[in-house]
Every structure is written in C-alpha cells, then in structure tokens.
Biopython code that builds the backbone (N, CA, C, O; Angstrom):
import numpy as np
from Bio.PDB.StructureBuilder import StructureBuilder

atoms = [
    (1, "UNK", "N", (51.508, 56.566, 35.030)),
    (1, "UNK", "CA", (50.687, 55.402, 35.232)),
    (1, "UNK", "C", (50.758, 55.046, 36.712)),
    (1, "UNK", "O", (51.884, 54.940, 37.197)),
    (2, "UNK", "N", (49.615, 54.833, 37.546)),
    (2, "UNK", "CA", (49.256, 54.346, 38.590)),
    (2, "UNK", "C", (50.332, 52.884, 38.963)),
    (2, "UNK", "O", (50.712, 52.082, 38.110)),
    (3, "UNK", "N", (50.569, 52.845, 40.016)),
    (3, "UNK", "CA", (51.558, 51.737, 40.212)),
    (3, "UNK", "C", (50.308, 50.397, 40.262)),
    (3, "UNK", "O", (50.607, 49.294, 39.804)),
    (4, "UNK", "N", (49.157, 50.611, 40.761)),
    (4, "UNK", "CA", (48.170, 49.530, 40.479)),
    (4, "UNK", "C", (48.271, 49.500, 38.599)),
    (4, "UNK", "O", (48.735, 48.524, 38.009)),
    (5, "UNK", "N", (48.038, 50.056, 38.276)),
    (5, "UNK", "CA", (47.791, 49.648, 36.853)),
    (5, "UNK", "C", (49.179, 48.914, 35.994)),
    (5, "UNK", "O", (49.232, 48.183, 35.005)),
    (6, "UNK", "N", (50.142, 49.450, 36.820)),
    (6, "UNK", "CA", (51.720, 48.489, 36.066)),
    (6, "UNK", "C", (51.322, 46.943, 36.883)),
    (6, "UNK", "O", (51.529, 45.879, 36.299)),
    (7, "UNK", "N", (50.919, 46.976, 37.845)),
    (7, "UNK", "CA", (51.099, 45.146, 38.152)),
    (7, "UNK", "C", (49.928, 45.007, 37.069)),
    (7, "UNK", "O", (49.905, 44.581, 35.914)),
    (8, "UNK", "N", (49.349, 45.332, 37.585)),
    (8, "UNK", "CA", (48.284, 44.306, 36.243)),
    (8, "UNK", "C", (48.640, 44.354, 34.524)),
    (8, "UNK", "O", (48.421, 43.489, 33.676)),
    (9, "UNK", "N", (49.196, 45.549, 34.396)),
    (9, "UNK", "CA", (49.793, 45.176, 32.909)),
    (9, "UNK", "C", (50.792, 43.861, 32.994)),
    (9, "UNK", "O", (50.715, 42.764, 32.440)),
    (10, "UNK", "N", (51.622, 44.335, 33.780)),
    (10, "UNK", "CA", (52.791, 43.080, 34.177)),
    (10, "UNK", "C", (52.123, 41.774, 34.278)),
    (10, "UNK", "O", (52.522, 40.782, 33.668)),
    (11, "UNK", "N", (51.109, 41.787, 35.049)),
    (11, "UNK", "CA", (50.693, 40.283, 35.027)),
    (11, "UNK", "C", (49.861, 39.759, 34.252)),
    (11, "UNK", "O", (49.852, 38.540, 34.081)),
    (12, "UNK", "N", (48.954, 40.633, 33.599)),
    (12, "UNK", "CA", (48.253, 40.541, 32.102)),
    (12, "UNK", "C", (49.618, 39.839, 31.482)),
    (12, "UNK", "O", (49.629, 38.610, 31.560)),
    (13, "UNK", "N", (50.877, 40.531, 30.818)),
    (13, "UNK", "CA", (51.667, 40.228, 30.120)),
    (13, "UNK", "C", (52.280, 38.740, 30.659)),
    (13, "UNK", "O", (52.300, 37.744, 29.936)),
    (14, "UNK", "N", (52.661, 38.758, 31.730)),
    (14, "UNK", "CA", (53.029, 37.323, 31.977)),
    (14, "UNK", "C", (51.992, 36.279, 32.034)),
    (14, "UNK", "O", (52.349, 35.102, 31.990)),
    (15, "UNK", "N", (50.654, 36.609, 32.134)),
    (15, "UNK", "CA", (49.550, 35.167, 32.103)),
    (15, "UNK", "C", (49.044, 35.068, 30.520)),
    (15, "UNK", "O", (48.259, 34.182, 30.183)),
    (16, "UNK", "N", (49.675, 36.268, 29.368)),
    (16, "UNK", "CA", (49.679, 35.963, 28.171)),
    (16, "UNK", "C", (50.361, 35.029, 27.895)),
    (16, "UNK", "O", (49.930, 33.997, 27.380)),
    (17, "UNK", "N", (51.960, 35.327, 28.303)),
    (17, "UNK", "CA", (52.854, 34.481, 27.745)),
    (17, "UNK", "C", (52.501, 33.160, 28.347)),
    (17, "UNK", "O", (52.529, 32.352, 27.418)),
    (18, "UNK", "N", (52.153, 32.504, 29.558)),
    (18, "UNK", "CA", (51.954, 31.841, 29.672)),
    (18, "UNK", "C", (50.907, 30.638, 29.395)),
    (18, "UNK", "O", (51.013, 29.414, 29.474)),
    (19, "UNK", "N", (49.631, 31.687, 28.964)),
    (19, "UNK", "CA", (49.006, 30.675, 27.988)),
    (19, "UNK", "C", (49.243, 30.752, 26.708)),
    (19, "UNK", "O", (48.276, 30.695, 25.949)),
    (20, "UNK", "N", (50.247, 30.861, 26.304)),
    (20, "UNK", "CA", (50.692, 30.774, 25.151)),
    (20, "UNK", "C", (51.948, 29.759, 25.037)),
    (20, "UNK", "O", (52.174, 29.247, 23.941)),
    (21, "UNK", "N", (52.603, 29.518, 25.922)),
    (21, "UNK", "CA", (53.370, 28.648, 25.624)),
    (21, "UNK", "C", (52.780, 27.412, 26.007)),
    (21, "UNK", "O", (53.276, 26.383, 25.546)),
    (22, "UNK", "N", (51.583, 27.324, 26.944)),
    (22, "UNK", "CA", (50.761, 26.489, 27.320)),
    (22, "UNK", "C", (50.649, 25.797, 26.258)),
    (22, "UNK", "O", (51.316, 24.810, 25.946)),
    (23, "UNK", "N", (49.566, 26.440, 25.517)),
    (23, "UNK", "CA", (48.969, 26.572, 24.036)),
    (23, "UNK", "C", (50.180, 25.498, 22.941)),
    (23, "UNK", "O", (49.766, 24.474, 22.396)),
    (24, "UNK", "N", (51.265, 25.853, 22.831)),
    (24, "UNK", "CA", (51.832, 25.442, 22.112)),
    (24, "UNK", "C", (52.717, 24.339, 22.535)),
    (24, "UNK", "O", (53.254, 23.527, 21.781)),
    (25, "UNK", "N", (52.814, 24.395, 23.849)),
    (25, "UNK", "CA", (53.322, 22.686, 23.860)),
    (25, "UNK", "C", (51.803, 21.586, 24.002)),
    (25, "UNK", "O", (51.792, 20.374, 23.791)),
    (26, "UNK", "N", (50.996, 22.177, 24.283)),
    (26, "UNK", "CA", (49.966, 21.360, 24.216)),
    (26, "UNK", "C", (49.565, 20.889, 21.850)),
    (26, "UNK", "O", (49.146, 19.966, 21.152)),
    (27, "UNK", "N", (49.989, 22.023, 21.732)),
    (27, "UNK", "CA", (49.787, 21.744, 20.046)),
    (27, "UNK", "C", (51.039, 20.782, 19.464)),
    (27, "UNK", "O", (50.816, 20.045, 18.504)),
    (28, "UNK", "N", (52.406, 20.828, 20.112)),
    (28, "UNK", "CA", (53.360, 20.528, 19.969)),
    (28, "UNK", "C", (53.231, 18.385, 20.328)),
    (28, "UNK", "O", (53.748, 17.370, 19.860)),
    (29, "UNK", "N", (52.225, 18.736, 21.403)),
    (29, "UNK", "CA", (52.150, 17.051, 22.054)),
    (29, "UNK", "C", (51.054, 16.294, 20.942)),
    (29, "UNK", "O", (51.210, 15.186, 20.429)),
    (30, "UNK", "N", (49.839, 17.295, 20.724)),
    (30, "UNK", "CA", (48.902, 16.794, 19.458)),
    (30, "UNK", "C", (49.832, 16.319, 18.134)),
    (30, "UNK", "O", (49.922, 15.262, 17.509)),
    (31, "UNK", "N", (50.235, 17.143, 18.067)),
    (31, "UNK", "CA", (51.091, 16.823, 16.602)),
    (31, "UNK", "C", (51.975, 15.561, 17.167)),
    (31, "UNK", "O", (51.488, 14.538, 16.687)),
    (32, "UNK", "N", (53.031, 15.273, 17.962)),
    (32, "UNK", "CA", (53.646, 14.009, 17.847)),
    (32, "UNK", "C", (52.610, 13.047, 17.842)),
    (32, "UNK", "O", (52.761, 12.132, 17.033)),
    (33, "UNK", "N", (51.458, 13.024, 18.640)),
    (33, "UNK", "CA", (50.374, 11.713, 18.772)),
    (33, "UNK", "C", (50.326, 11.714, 17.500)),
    (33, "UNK", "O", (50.823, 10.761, 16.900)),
    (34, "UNK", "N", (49.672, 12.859, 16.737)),
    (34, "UNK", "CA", (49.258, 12.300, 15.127)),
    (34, "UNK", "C", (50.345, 11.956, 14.793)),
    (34, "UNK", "O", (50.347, 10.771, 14.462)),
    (35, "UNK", "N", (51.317, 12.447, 14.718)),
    (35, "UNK", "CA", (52.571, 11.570, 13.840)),
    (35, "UNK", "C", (52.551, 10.331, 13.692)),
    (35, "UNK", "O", (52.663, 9.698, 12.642)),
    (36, "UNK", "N", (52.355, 9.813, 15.132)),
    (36, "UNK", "CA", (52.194, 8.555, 15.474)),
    (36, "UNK", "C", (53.629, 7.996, 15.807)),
    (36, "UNK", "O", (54.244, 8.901, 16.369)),
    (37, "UNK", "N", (54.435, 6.827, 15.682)),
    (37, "UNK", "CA", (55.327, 6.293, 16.350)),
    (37, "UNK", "C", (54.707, 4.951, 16.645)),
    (37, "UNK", "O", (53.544, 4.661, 16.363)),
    (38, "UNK", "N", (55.444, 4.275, 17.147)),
    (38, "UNK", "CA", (55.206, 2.768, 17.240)),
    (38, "UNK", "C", (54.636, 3.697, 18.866)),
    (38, "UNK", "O", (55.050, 4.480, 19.721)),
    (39, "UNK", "N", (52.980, 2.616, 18.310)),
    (39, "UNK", "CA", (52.485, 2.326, 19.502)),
    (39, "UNK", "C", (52.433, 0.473, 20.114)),
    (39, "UNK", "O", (52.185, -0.639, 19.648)),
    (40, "UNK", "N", (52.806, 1.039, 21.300)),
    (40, "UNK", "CA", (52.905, -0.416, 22.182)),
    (40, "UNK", "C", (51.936, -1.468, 21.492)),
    (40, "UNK", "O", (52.366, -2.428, 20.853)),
    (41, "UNK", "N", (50.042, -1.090, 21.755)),
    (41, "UNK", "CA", (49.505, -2.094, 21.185)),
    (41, "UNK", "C", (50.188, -2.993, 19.559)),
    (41, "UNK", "O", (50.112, -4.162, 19.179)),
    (42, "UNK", "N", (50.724, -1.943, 19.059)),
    (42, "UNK", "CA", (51.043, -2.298, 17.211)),
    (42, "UNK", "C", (52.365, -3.171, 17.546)),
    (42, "UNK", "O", (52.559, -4.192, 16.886)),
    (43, "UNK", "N", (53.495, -2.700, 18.798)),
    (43, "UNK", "CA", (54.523, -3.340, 18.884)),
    (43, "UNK", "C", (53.822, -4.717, 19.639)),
    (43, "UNK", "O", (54.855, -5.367, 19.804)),
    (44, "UNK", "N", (53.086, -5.293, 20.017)),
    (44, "UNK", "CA", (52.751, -6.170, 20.988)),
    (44, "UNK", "C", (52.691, -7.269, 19.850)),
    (44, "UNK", "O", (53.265, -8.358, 19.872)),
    (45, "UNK", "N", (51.729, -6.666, 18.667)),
    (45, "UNK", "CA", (51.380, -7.294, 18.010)),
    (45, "UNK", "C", (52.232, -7.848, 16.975)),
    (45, "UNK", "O", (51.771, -8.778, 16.312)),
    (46, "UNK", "N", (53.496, -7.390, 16.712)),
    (46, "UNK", "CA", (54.227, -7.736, 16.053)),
    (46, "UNK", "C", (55.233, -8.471, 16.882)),
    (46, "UNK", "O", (56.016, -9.186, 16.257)),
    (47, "UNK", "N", (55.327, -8.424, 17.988)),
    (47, "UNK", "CA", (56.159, -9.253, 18.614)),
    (47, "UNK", "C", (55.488, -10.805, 18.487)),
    (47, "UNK", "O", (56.206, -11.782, 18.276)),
    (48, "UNK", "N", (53.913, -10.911, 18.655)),
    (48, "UNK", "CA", (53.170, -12.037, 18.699)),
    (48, "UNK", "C", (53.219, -12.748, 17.812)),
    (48, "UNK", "O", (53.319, -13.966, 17.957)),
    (49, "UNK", "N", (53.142, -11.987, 16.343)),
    (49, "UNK", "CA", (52.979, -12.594, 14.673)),
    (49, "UNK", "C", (54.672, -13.474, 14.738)),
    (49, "UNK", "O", (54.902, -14.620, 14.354)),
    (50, "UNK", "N", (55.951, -12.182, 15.533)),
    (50, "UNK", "CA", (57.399, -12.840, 15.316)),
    (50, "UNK", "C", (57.204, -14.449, 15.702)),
    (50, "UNK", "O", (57.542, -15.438, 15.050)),
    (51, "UNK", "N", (56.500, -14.353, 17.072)),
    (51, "UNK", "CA", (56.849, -15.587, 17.868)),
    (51, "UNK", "C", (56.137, -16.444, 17.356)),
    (51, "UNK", "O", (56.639, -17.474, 17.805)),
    (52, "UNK", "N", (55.459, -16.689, 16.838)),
    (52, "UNK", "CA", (54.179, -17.529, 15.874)),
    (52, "UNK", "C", (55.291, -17.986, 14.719)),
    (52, "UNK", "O", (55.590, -19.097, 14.283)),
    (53, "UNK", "N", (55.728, -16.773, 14.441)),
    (53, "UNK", "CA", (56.981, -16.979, 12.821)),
    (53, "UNK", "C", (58.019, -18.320, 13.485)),
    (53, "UNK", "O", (57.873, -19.453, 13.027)),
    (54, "UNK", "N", (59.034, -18.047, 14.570)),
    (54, "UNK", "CA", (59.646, -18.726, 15.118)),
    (54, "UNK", "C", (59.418, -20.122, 15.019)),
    (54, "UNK", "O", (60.097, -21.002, 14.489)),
    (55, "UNK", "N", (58.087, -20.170, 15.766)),
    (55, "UNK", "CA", (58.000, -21.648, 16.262)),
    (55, "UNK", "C", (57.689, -22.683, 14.856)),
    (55, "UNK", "O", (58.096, -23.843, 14.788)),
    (56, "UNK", "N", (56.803, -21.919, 13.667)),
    (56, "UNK", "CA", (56.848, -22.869, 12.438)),
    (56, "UNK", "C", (57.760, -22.319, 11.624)),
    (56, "UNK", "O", (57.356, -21.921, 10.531)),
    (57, "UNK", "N", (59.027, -22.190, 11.926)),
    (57, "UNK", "CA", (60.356, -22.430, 11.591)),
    (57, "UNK", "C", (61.060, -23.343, 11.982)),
    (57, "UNK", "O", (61.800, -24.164, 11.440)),
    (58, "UNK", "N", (60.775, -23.133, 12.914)),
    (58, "UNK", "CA", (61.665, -24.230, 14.246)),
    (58, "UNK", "C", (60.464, -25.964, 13.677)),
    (58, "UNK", "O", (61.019, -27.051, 13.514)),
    (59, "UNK", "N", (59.191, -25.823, 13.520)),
    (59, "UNK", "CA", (58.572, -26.771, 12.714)),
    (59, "UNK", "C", (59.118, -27.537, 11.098)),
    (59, "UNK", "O", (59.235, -28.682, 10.663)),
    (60, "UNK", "N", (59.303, -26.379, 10.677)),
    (60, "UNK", "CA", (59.725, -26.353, 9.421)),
    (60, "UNK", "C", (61.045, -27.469, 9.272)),
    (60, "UNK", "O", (61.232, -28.523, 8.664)),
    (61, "UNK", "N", (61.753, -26.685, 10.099)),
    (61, "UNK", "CA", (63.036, -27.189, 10.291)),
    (61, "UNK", "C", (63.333, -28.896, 10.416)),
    (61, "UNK", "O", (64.140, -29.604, 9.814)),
    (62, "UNK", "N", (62.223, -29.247, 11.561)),
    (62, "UNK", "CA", (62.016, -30.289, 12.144)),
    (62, "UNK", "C", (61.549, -31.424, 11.370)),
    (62, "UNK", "O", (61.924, -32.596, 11.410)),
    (63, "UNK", "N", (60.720, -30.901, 10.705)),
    (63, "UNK", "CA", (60.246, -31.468, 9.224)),
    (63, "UNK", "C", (61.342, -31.566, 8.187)),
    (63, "UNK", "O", (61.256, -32.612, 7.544)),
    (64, "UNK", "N", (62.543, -30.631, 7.768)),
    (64, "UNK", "CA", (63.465, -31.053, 7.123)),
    (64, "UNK", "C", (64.248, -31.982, 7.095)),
    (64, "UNK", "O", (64.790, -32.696, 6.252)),
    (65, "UNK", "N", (64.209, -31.792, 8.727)),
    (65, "UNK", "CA", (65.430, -33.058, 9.113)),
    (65, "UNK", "C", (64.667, -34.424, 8.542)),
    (65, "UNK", "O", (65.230, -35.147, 7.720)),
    (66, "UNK", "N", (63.345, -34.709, 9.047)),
    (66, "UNK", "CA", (63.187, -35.621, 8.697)),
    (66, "UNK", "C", (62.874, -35.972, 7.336)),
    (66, "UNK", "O", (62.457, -37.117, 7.161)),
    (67, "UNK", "N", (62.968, -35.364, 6.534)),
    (67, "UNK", "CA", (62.945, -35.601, 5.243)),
    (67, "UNK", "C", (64.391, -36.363, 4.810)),
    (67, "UNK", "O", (64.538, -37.467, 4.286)),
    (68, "UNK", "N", (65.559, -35.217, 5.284)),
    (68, "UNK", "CA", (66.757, -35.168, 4.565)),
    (68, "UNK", "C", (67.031, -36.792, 5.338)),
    (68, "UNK", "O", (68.103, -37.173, 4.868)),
    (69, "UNK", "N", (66.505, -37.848, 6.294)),
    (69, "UNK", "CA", (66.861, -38.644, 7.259)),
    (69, "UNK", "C", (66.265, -39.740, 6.495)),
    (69, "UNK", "O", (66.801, -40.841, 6.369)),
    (70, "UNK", "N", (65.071, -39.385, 5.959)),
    (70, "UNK", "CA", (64.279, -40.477, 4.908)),
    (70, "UNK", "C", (65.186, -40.489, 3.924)),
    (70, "UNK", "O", (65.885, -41.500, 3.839)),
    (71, "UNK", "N", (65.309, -39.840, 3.352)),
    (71, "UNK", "CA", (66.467, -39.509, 2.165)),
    (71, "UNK", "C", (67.460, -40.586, 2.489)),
    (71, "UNK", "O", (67.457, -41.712, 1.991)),
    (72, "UNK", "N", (68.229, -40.170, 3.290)),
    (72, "UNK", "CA", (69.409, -41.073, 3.549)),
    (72, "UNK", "C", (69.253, -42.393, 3.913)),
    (72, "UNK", "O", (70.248, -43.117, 3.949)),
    (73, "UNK", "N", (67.874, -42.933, 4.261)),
    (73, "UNK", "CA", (67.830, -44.339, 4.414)),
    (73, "UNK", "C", (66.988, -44.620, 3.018)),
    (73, "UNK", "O", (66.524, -45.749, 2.859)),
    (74, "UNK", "N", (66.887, -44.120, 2.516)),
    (74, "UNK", "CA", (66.261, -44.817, 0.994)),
    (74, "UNK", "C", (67.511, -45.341, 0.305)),
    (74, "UNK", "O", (67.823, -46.495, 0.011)),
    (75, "UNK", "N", (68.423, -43.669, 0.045)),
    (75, "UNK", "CA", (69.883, -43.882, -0.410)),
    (75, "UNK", "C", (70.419, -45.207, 0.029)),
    (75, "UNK", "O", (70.683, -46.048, -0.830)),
    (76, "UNK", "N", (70.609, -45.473, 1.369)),
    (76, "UNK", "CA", (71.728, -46.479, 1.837)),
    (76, "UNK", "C", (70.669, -47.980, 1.216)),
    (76, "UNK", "O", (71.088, -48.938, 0.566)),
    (77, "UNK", "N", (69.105, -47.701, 1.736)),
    (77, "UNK", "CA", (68.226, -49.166, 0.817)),
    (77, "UNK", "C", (68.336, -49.745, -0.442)),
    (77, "UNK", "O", (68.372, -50.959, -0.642)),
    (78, "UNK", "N", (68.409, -48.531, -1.628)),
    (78, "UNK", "CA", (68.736, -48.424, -2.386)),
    (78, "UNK", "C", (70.369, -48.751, -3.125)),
    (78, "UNK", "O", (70.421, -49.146, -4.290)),
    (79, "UNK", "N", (71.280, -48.596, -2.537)),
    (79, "UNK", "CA", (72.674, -48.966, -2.791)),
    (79, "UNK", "C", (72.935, -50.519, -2.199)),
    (79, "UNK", "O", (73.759, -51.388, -2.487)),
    (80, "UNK", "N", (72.129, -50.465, -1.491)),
    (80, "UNK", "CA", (72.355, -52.352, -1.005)),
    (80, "UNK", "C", (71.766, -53.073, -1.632)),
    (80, "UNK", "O", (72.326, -54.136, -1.900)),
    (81, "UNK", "N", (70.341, -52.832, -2.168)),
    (81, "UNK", "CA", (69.534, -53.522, -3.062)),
    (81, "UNK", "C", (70.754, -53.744, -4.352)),
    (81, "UNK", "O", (71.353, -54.788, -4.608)),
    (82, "UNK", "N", (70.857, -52.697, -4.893)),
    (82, "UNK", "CA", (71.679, -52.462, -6.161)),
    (82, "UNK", "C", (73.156, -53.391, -6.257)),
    (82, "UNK", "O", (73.645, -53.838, -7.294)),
    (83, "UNK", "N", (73.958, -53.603, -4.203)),
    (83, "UNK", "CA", (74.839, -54.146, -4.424)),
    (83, "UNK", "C", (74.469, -55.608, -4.564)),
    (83, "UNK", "O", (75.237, -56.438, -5.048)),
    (84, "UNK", "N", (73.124, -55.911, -4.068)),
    (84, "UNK", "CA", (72.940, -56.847, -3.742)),
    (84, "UNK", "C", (72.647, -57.937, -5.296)),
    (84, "UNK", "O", (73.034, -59.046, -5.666)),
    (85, "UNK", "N", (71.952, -57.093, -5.722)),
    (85, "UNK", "CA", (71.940, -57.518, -7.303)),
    (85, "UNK", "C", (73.233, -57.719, -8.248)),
    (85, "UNK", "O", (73.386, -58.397, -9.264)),
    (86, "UNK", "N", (74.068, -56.911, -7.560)),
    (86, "UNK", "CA", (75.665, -57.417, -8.779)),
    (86, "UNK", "C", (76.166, -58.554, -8.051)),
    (86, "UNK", "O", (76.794, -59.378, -8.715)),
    (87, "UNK", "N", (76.024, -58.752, -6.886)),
    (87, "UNK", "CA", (76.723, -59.939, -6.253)),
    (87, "UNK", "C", (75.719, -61.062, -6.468)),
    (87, "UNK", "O", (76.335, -62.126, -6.534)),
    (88, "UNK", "N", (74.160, -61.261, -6.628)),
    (88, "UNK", "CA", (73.485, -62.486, -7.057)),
    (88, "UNK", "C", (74.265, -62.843, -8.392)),
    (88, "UNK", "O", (74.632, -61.990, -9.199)),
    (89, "UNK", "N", (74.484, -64.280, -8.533)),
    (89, "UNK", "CA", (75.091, -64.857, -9.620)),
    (89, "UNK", "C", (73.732, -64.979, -10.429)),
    (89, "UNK", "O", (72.568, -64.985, -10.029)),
    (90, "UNK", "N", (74.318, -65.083, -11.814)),
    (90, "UNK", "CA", (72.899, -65.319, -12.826)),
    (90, "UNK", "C", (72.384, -66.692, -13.303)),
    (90, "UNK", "O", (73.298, -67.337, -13.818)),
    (91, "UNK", "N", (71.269, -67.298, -13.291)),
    (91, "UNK", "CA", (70.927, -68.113, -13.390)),
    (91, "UNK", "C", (71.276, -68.949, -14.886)),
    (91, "UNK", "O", (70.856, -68.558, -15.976)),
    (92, "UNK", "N", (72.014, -70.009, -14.713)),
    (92, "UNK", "CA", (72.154, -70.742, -15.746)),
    (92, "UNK", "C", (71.447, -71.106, -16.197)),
    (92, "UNK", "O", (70.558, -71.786, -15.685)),
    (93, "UNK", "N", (71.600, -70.656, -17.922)),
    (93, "UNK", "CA", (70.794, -70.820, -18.753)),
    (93, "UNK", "C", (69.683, -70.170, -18.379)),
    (93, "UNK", "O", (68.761, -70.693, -19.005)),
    (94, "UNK", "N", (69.271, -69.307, -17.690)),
    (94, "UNK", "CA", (67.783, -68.214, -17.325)),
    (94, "UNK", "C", (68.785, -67.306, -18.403)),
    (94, "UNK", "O", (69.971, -67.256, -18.730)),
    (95, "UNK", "N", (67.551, -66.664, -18.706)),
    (95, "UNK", "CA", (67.282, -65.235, -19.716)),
    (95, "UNK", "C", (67.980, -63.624, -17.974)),
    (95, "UNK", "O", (67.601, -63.290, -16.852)),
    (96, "UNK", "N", (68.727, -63.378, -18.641)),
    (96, "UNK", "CA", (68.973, -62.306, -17.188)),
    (96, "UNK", "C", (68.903, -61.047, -18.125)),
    (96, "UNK", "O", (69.018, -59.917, -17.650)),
]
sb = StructureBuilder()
sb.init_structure("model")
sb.init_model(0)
sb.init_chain("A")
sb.init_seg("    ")
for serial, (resi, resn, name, xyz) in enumerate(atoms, 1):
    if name == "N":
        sb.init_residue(resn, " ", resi, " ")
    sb.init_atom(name, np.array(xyz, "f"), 0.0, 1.0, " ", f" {name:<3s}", serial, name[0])
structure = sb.get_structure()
C-alpha cells in the first residue's frame, strides 16, 4: 500500500471515530434534556407558590392568636360575671 493511501485510511479511521463519539454524546445530552430534571423555570415556580404558603401561615397564625386572646377575655368576662352573681345577695322575699 502506497504511503499516501495509509494517511488517508488513518485519517478516514480517526474522523470516523470521531464523529461517532460526536454522535453519541450529542445523543447522550438529548436523552438527559428528555429525562428532564428540575428545570429552573418549574423550580422558580415552586419557590413562589412556597413563599405565598409562608406568608398565609404566618396570617393564619396571626389570626389564631387572636382568637385564642378573645377566648381568654370572654373566659376572664365570663368568670366575673358568674363571681359576681354568687356575691349579689338575694332579694328578700323576691322569687331568685
């Protein structure tokens, strides 16, 4: 064989291999995209829905207190009324 004809086999053979591994990390990068993985836009969006979650918690919350705060001043209204009624004396001769 002609020494011209070995480089070009040689480099035939190496610009095979090389679009071939081309070839397959390029098939290798298609396939992870389809896989998919958290994409940023999808993570953005779930960070947004979290922080939305947060704040009517932190609402929620705020609203409890004041419930559990009503609560406790009905309670204490309620126990004074009640003491207040055992300590009124009963009317003589009234129906009690």
């Amino acid at each position: 064989m002609p020494p011209g004809e070995v480089i070009v086999a040689i480099l035939v053979t190496i610009f095979s291999f090389v679009t071939l591994w081309i070839a397959m990390g390029m098939r290798a990068d298609r396939q992870k995209k389809e896989r998919g993985g958290p994409k940023q836009a999808a993570l953005d969006a779930v960070e947004q829905r979290l922080a939305r979650l947060e704040v009517a918690v932190d609402d929620m919350a705020g609203a409890l207190t004041q419930v559990a705060d009503g609560q406790q001043f009905l309670t204490k209204l309620l126990a004074e009324r009640a003491a207040d009624r055992v300590a009124l004396p009963s009317a003589p001769g009234g129906n009690a």
